[in-house]
C-alpha positions as CSV (number, residue, x, y, z in Angstrom):
1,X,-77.9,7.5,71.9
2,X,-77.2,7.3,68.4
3,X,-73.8,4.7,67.6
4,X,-71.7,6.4,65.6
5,X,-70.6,5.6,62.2
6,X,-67.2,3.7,61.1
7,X,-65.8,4.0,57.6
8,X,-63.6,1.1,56.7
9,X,-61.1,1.9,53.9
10,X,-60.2,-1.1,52.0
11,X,-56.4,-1.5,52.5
12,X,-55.4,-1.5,48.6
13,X,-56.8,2.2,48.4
14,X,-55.3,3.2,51.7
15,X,-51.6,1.9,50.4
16,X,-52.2,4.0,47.2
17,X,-53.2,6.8,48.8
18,X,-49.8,6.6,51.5
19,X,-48.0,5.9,48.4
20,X,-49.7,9.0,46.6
21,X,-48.3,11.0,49.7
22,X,-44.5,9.9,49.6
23,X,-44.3,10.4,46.4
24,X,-46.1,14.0,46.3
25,X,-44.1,14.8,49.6
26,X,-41.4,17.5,49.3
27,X,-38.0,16.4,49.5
28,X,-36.4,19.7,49.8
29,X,-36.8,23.0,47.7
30,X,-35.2,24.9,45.4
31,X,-35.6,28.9,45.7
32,X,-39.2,28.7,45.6
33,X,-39.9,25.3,43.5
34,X,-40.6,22.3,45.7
35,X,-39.2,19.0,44.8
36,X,-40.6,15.7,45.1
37,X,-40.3,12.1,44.0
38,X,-43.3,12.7,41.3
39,X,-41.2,15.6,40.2
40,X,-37.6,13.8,40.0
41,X,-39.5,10.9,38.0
42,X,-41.2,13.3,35.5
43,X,-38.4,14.6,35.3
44,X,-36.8,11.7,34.6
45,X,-38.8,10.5,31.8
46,X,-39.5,13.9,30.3
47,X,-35.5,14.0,29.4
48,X,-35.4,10.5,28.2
49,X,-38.2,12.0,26.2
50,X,-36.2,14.9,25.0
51,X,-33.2,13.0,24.1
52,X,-34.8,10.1,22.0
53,X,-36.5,13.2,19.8
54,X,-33.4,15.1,19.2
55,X,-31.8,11.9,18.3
56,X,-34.6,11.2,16.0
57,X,-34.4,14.7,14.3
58,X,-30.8,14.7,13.7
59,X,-30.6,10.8,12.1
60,X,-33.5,12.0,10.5
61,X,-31.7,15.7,9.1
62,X,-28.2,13.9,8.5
63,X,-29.6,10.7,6.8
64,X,-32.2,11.8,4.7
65,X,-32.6,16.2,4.5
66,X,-29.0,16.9,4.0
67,X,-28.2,14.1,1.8
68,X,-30.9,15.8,-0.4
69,X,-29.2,18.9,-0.2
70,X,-26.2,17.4,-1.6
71,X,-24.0,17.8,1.2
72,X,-20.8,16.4,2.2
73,X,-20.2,14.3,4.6
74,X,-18.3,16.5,7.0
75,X,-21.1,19.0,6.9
76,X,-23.5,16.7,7.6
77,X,-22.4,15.5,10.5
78,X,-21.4,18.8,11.8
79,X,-25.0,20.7,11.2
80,X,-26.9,17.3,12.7
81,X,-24.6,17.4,15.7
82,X,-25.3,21.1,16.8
83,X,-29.3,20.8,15.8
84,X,-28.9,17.5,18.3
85,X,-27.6,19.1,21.2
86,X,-29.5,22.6,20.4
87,X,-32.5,20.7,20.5
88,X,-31.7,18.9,23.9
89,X,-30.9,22.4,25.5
90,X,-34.1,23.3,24.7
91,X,-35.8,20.7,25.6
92,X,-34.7,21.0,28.9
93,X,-35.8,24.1,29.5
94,X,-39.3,23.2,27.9
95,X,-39.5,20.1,30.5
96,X,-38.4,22.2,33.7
97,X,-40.9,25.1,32.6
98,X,-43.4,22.4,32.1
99,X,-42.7,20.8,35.5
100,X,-43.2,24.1,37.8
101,X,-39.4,24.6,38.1
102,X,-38.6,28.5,38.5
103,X,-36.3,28.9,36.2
104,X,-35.1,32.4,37.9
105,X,-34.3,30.6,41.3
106,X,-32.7,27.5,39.4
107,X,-30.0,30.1,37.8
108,X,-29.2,31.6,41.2
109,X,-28.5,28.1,42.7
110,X,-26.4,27.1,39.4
111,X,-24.5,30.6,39.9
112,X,-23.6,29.5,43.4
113,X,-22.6,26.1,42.7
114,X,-20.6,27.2,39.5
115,X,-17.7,28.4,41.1
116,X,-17.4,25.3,43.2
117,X,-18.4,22.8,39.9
118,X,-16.2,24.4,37.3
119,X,-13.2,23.3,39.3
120,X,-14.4,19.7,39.2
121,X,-15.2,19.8,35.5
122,X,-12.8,21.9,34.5
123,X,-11.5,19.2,32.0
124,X,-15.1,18.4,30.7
125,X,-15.8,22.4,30.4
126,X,-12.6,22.6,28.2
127,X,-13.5,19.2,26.0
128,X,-16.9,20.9,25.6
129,X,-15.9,24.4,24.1
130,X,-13.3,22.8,21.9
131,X,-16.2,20.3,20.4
132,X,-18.3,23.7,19.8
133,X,-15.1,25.1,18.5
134,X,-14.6,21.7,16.3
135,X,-18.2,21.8,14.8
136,X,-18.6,25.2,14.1
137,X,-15.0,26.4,12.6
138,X,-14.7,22.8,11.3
139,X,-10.6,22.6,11.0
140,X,-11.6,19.5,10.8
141,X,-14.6,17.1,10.1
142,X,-16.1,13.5,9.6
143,X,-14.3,12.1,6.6
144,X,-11.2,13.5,7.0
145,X,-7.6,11.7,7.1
146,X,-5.5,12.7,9.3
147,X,-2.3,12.6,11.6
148,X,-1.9,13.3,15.0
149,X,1.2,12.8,17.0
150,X,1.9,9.9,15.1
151,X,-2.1,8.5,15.2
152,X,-3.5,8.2,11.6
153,X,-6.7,7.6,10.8
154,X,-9.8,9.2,9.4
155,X,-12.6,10.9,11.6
156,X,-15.5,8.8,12.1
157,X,-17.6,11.0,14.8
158,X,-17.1,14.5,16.6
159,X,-19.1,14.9,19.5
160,X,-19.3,17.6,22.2
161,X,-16.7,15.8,24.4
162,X,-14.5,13.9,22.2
163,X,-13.5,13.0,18.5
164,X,-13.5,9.1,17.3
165,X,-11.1,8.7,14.9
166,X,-10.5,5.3,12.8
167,X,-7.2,4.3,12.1
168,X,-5.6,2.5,9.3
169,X,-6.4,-1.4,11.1
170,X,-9.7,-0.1,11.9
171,X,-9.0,0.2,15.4
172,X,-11.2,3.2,17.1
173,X,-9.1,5.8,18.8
174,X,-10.9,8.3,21.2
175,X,-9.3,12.1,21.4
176,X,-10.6,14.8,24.0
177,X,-11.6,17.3,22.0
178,X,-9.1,19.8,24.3
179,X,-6.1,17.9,22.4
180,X,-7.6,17.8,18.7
181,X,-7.9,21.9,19.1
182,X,-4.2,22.0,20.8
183,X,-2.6,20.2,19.3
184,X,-0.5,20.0,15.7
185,X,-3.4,18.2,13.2
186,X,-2.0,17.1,9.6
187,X,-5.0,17.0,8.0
188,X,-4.9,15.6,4.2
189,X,-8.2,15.8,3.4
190,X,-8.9,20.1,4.3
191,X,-8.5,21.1,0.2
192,X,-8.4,18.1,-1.2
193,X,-8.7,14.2,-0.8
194,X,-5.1,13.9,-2.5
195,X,-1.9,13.1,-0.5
196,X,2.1,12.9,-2.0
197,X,4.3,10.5,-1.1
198,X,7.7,10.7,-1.3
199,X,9.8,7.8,-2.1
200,X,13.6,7.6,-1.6
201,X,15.8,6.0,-4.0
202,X,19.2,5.7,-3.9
203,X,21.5,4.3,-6.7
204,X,25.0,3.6,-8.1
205,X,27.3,6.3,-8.6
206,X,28.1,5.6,-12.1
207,X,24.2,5.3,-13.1
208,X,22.5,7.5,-16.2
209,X,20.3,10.2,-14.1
210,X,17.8,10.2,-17.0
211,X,17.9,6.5,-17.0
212,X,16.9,6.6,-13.5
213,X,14.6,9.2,-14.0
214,X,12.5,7.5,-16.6
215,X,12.5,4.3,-15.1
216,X,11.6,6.3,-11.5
217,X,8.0,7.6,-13.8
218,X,7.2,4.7,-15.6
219,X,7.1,2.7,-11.9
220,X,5.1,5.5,-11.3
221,X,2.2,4.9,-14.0
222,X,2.6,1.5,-13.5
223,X,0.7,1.9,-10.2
224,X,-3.1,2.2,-10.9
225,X,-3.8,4.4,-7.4
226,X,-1.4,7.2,-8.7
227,X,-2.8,10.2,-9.8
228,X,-2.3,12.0,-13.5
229,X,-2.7,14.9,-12.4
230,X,-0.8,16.4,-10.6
231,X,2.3,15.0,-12.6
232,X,4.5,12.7,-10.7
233,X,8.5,14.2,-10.5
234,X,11.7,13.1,-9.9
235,X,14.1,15.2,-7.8
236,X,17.9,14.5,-7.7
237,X,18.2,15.3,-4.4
238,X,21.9,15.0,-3.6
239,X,25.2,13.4,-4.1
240,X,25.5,10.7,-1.7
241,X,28.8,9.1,-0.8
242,X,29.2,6.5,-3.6
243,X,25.6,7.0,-4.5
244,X,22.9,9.3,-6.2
245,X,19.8,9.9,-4.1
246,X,16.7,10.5,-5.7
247,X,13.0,11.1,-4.5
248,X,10.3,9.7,-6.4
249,X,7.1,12.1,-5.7
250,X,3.1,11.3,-6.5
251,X,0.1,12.0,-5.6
252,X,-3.0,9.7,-4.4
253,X,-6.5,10.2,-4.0
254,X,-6.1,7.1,-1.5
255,X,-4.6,8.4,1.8
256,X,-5.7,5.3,4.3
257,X,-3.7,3.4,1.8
258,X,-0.6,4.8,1.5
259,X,1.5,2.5,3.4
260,X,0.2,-0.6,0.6
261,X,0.8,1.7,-2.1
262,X,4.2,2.9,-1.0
263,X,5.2,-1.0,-0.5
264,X,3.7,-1.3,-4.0
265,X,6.0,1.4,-5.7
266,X,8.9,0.2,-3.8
267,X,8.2,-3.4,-5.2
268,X,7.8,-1.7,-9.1
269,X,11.2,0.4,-8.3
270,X,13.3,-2.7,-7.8
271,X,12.0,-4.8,-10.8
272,X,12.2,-2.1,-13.0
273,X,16.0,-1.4,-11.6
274,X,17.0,-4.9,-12.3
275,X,15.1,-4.4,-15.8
276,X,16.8,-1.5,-16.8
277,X,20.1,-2.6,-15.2
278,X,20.4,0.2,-12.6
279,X,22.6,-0.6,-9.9
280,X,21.9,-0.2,-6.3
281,X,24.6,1.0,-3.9
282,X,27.2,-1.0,-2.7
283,X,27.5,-2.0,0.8
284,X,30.8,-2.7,1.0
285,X,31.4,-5.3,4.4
286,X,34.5,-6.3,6.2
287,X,34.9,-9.8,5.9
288,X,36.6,-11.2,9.8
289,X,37.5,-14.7,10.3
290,X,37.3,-16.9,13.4
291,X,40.2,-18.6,12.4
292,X,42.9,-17.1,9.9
293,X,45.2,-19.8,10.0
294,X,43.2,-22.1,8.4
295,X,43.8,-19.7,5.1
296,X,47.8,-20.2,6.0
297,X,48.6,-23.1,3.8
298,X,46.5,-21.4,0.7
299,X,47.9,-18.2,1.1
300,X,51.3,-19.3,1.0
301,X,54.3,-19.0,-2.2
302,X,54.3,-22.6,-2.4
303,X,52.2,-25.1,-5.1
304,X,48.2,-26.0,-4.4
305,X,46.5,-28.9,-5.1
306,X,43.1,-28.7,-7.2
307,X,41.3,-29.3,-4.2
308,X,43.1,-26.6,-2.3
309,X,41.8,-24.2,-4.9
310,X,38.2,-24.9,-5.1
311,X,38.1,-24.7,-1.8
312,X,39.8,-21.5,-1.8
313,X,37.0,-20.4,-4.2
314,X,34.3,-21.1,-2.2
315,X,34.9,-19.1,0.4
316,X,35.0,-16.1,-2.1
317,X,31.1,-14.3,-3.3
318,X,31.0,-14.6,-6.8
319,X,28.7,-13.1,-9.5
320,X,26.2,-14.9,-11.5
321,X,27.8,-14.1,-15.0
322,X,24.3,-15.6,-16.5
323,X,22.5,-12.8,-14.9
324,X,24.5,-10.2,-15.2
325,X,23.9,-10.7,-18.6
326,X,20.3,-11.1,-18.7
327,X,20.3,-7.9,-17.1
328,X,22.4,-6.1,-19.5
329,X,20.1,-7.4,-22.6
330,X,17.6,-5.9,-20.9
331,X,18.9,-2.3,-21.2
332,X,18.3,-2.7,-25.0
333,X,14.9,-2.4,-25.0
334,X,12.9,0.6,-26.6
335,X,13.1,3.7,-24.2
336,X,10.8,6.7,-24.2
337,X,14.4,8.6,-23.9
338,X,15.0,6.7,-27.4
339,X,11.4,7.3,-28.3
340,X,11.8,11.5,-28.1
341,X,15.3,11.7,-29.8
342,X,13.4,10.1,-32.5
343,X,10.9,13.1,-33.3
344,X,12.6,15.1,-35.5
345,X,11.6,18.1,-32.9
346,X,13.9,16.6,-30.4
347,X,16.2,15.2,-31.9
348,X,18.8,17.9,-30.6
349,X,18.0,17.9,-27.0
350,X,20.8,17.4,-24.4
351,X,19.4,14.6,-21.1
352,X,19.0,18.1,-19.1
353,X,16.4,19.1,-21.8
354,X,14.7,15.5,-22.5
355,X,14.4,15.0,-19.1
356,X,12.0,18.2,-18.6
357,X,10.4,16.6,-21.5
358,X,9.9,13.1,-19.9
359,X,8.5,15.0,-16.7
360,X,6.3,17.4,-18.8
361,X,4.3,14.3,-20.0
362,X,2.3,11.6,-19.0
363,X,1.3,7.9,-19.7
364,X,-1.9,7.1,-21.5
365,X,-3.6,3.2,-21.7
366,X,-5.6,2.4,-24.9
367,X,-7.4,-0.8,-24.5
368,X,-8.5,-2.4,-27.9
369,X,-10.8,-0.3,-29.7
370,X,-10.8,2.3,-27.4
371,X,-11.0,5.4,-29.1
372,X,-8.5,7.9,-28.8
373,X,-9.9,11.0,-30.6
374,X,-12.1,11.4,-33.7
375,X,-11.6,13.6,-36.8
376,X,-12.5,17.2,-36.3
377,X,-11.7,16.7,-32.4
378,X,-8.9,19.3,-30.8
379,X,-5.2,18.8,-31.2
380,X,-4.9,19.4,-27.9
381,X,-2.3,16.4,-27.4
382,X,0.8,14.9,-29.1
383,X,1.2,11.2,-28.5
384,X,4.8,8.7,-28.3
385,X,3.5,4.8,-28.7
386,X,5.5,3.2,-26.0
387,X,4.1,-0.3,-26.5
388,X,1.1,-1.5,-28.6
389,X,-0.2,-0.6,-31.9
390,X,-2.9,1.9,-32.8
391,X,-5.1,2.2,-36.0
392,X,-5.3,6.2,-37.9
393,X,-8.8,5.5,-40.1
394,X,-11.1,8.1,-41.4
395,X,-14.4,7.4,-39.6
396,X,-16.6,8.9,-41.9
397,X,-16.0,6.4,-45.0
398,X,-14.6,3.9,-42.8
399,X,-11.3,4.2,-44.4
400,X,-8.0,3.2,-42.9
401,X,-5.4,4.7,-43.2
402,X,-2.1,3.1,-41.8
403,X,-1.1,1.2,-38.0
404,X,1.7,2.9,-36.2
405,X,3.8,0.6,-33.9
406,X,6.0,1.3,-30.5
407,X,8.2,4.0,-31.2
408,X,6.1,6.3,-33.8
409,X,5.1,9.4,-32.8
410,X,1.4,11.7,-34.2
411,X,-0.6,14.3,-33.5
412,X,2.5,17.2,-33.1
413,X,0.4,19.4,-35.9
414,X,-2.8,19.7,-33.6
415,X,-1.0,20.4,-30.5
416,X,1.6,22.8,-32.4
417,X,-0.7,24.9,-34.1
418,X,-4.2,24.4,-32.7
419,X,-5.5,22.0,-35.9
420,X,-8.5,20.4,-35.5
421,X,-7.2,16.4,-36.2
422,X,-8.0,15.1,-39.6
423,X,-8.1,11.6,-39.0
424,X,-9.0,9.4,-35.9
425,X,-7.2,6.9,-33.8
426,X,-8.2,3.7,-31.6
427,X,-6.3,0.7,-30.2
428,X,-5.5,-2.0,-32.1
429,X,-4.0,-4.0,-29.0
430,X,-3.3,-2.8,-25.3
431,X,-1.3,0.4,-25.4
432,X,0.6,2.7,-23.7
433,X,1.2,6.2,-24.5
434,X,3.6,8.9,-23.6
435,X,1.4,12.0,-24.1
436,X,2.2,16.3,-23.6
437,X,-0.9,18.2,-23.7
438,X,-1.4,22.1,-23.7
439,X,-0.5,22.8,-20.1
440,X,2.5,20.5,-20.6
441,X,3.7,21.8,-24.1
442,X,3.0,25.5,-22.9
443,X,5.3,25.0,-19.7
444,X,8.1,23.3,-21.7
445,X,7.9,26.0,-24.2
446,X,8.9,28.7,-21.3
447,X,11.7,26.9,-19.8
448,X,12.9,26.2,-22.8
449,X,12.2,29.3,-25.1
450,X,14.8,28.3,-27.9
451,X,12.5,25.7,-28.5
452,X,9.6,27.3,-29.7
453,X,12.4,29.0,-32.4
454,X,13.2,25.3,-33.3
455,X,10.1,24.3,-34.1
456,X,9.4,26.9,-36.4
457,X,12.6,26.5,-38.2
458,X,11.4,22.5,-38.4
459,X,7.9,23.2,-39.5
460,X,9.4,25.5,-42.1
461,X,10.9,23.2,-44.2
462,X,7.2,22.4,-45.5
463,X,6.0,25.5,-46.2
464,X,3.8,23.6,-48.5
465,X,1.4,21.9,-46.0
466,X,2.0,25.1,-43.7
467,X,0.1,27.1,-46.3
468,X,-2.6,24.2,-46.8
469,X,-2.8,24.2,-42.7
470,X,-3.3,28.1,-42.6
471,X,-6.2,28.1,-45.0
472,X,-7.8,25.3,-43.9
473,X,-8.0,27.4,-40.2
474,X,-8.9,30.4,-41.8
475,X,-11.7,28.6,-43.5
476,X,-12.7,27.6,-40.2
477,X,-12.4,31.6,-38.8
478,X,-10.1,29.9,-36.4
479,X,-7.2,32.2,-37.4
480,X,-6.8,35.3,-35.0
481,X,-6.0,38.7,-37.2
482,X,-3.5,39.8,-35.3
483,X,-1.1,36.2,-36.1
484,X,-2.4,35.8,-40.0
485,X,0.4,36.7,-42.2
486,X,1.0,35.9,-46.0
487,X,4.4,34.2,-45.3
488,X,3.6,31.0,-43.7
489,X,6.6,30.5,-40.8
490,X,5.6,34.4,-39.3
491,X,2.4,33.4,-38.8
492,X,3.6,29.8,-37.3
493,X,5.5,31.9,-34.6
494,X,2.7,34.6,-34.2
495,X,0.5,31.7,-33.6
496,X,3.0,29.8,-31.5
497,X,3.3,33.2,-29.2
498,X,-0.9,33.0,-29.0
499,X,-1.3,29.8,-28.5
500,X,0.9,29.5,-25.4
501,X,1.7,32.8,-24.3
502,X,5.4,33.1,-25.1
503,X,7.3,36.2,-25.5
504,X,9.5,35.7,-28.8
């Protein structure tokens, strides 16, 4: 009899191979796709996979592609977001292909399910639409500043679920995407980065509106983050009791620092009011006293003593004469409003008029040696020296010419009547300067069309240099043939009427 043969299997290779089993077991099946612990895990990692590509891809397409492209920021982070998740989608559906999952059955078991999930993720369902809706119609985007019920900040992220949004103490703010789509979004930054603030100002009853008014702008270009352009204003808004109320309005490419610029305005308003001498409001109080008859022996018909007096005195608020004074002296420094009755242009205007010509211009530094404009340049400007000095020198023999001081005015001619400028101008010292350009002179010009009568009428009473002004254009073929004329003040108004589109 033959013994019959025993094969030992060593027990590391029989635990692998039980361990092989579990995990290629079947767990349970879905439509016709069996699933096991091999599967789950490949799973598994396969996704992990998938998301550290797409991850990859869209750092890699935000960071470095689009920055080529010369995109902004919003868009950036708008295209890299969709690529991201577009590229996870599909690399699911790659991995379950890849895995043996029927793809056919897996849809008929989400189908059934879907009734019963969407009620559970109802909220996440509506969060995830709105983020689609958010990166592709872009209301908003990354970059932005805005306001939302009373949340300000600027948009750091937008994700499928939710928008991050940074606010002004750099404290991160998360918002479901479901309230950045339903609700009311102020959002500064959707034409431009520029944002007005409005300031409130009240003052005395018995105060100069144009004072106000001038010393309202010139706070206004005292502030280095307010724009030129657009122009700040001043609006009298109403009569107040005992008051005026004003609103100071400017514009600033700065919105996450609006609150340190408003503070900074309000500071500039009040020490230019005490400069200028404008009063603020009174506030009258009723003065109540604990115990009146104290006052009984000072308020009587009969004789006080010294000391009765002073102390009488000091319970009565005086003002400090000293100061009141200071301020006063104050008031006689040069004004722009002085400055402009002082051009010969101007010189007839009522404070209604000047003050349309205070808002129609615009303050101008010149450091020293800075250059304002060079012979031959446009006249596209006319220029009031509010402080400083500035040199007129011919460049081209290094001539100069003359210095003109605070309060002299140049550079009407050019603006006026399109003239090349003949000589050039730098700073001598620092320098500010009230300036009116085209777009400003043109807009004056129609809101006040007896002006453009007035400066002819001016201009006329040198006919001489008119005539040396006209030829020197026509030598130049900058003269139009429909405005030359042989008699000097026609063609200044035909070419006032081209110049700036007037009807006269």
């Amino acid at each position: 009899m033959n013994d019959e043969q025993v094969t030992v299997i060593p027990l590391p290779q029989m635990l692998v191979s039980e361990l092989a089993k579990l995990f290629t077991a079947q767990l349970f099946q879905i439509g016709e796709t069996p699933i096991s612990i091999s599967s789950i895990v490949e799973l598994f990692v396969s996704l992990l996979v998938v998301i550290f590509i797409s991850r990859t891809l869209s750092n890699l397409l935000k960071q470095r592609v689009l920055v080529k492209v010369g995109l902004d920021e919003g868009n950036r982070e708008a295209i890299a977001v969709i690529v991201r998740y577009a590229s996870i989608a599909l690399g699911i559906l790659i991995v379950l292909q890849g895995i043996g999952f029927n793809l056919s059955s897996l849809a008929v078991v989400a189908g059934g399910l879907g009734v019963g999930i969407g009620f559970g993720v109802q909220d996440l369902t509506t969060n995830f639409v709105s983020g689609l809706t958010l990166l592709l119609d872009r209301p908003v985007k990354v970059g932005d500043y805005i306001e939302l019920e009373g949340l300000s900040g600027t948009i750091k992220e937008v994700s499928i679920r939710s928008t991050i949004i940074k606010t002004n103490d750099d404290s991160s703010v998360i918002v479901p995407n479901s309230d950045m789509i339903s609700s009311k979004i102020v959002n500064w930054s959707y034409d431009n980065s520029s944002l007005c603030l409005r300031i409130p100002v009240e003052v005395a009853d018995d105060s100069d509106p144009l004072l106000v008014t001038e010393a309202l702008l010139n706070t206004a270009y005292m502030e280095s983050a307010v724009l030129y352009e657009p122009n700040p204003k001043v609006l009298f808004v109403e009569f107040g009791e005992d008051c005026f109320k004003f609103e100071l309005l400017v514009w600033i490419g700065r919105p996450k620092e609006r609150e340190i610029i408003r503070s900074s305005l309000n500071f500039a308003i009040e020490y230019n009011f005490r400069q200028q001498g404008i009063q603020l409001p009174a506030n009258p109080r009723d003065l109540w006293l604990r115990n009146p008859e104290v006052l009984a022996p000072l308020l009587s018909k009969g004789e006080t003593t010294p000391e009765d007096r002073a102390d009488w005195r000091s319970l009565i608020p005086t003002i400090n004469e000293e100061s009141s004074q200071d301020l006063k002296d104050t008031t006689e420094q040069l004004s722009l409003t002085d400055s402009l009755r002082k051009v010969k242009y101007f010189e007839n205007f009522n404070d209604l008029e000047l003050r349309q010509l205070i808002e129609a211009g615009y303050r101008q530094r010149l450091q020293p040696g800075q250059i304002l404009f060079r012979e031959n340049d446009p006249g596209d400007a006319f220029y009031i020296i509010l402080a400083g000095t500035v040199e007129v020198y011919v460049e081209k023999i290094n001539k100069h010419l003359t210095n003109l001081e605070a309060g002299k005015f140049f550079g009407e001619l050019s603006l006026m009547l399109a003239i090349p400028r003949t000589a050039s101008v730098r700073g001598v010292e620092p320098t500010t300067l009230f300036a009116i350009n085209k777009i400003g002179f043109q807009k004056l010009l129609k809101e006040e069309p007896e002006l453009s009568e007035q400066i002819v009428q001016e201009l006329s009473r040198n006919q001489e240099e008119l005539v040396q002004r006209q030829q020197q254009l026509r030598e130049m073929g900058l003269v139009d043939a429909s405005e030359d004329d042989q008699n000097p003040v026609d063609w200044v108004r035909k070419r006032l009427k081209n110049l700036f589109n007037l009807t006269l």
